[in-house]
N, C-alpha and C positions, 0 to 999 in steps of 0.2 A: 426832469423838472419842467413845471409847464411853462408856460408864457404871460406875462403879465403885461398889461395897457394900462396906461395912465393918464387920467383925463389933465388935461393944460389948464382947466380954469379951477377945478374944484381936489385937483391933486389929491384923488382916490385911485385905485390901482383895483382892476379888475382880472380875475384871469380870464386868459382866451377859451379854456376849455369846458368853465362855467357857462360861458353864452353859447358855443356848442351845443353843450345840454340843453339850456333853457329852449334850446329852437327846436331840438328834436322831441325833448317834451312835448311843444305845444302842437308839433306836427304829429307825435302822436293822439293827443285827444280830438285835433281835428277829425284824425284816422276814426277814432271810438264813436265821433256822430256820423260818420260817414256808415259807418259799419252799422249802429244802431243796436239792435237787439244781439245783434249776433257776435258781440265786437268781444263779451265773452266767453265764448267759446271760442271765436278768433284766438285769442290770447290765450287760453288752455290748448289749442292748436299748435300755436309756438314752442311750447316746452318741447314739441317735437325735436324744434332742431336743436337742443341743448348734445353736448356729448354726451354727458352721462344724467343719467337722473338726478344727482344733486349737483347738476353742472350749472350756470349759469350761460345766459345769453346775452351779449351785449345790447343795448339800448339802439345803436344806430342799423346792426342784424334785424331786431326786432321794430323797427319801423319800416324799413327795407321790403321787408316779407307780409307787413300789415298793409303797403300801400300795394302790394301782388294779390290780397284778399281782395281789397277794397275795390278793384277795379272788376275780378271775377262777380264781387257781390250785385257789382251798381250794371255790367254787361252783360250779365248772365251766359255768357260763352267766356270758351277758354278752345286751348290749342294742346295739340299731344301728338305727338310723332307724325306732323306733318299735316295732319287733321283737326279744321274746328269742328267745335260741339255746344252745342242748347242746350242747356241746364235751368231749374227757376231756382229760385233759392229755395225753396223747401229741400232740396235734392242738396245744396249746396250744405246748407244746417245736418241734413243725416249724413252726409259724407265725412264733415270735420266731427260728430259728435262719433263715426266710426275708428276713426284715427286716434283721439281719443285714451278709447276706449282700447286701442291694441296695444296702448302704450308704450310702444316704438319710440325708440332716440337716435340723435344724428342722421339727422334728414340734412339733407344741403338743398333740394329744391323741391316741389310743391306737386312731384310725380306721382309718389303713391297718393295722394288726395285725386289724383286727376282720373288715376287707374280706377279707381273705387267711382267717382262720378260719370267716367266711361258707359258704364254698366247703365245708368239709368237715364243717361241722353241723350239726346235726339242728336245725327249727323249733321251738317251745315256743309253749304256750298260755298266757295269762294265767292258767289253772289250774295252770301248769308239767308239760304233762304233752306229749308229742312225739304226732304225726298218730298213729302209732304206736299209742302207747299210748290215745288216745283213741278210735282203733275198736276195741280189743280190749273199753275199755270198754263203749261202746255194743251191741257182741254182745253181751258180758256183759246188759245190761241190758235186751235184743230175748228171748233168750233165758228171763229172768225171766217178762218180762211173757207168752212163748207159756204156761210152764207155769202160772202163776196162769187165763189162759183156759181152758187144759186143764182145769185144775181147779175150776173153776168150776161151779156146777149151769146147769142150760141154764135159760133165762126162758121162764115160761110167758105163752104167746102170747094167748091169751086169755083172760087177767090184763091183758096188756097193750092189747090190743083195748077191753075194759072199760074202763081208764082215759081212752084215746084219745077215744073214745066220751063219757063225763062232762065233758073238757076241751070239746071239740066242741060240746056242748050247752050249757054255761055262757057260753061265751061271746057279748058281748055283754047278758048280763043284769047286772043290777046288783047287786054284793057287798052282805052283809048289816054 
């Protein structure tokens, strides 16, 4: 039996488990503007993790797994066995509309979605930056370092002979 509260001025009695609901309702429709176009297919996504096909999914499961969409949708990366990945959302829409479509039940988390967006993502560094964009940087930074040598005055060699020569001779005698 659930729990009831009672207001002290207007002596109504509300259950606990109705405002519950009422909250994960509304944090779900937040979820559905968050989502936008995609919120359903999102949500025919879900039936995923039902057990069986005329199973049901609980309300708080199913916001749970809408706020794991929601965050792939607005980041466009995700993680998978220890690797992040660059995804845009077009890639993310053919992915849930493949899941779908295999009509697969009793998922517990959001792997095979990730397995199938694998295939059409770009890799990501711990710096977040794709192979891509990391050799454009490293030219960038090749590039730098040619013209600083360029511009550099030349060393003079025997300046540097000199010193060679002083290090040479010190050694092995005993610092003062």
């Amino acid at each position: 039996m659930s729990e009831r509260l009672t207001c002290p001025y207007c002596e109504n009695s509300i259950d606990v488990d109705m405002v519950e609901m009422a909250g994960l309702w509304r944090e779900r429709s937040e979820l559905a503007a968050r989502l936008g176009s995609a919120f359903r297919l999102c949500n025919e996504y879900l039936d995923s993790f039902r057990a069986a096909p005329d199973g049901r999914l609980s309300l708080k499961r199913r916001v749970r797994h809408l706020m794991a969409l929601a965050h792939l949708w607005e980041t466009e990366e995700f993680e998978f066995k220890g690797k992040r990945y660059r995804v845009n959302r077009a890639i993310i829409k053919d992915a849930l509309t493949k899941v779908c479509e295999a009509g697969k039940f009793g998922f517990s988390d959001h792997n095979y979605l990730k397995v199938i967006m694998v295939k059409s993502s770009e890799r990501v560094s711990s710096e977040g930056l794709t192979a891509r964009e990391e050799k454009k940087r490293e030219e960038g930074r090749r590039l730098k370092a040619e013209e600083r040598a360029a511009l550099a005055p030349e060393p003079d060699k025997e300046e540097f002979k000199r010193k060679i020569g002083e290090i040479v001779n010190n050694i092995g005698r005993a610092m003062p």
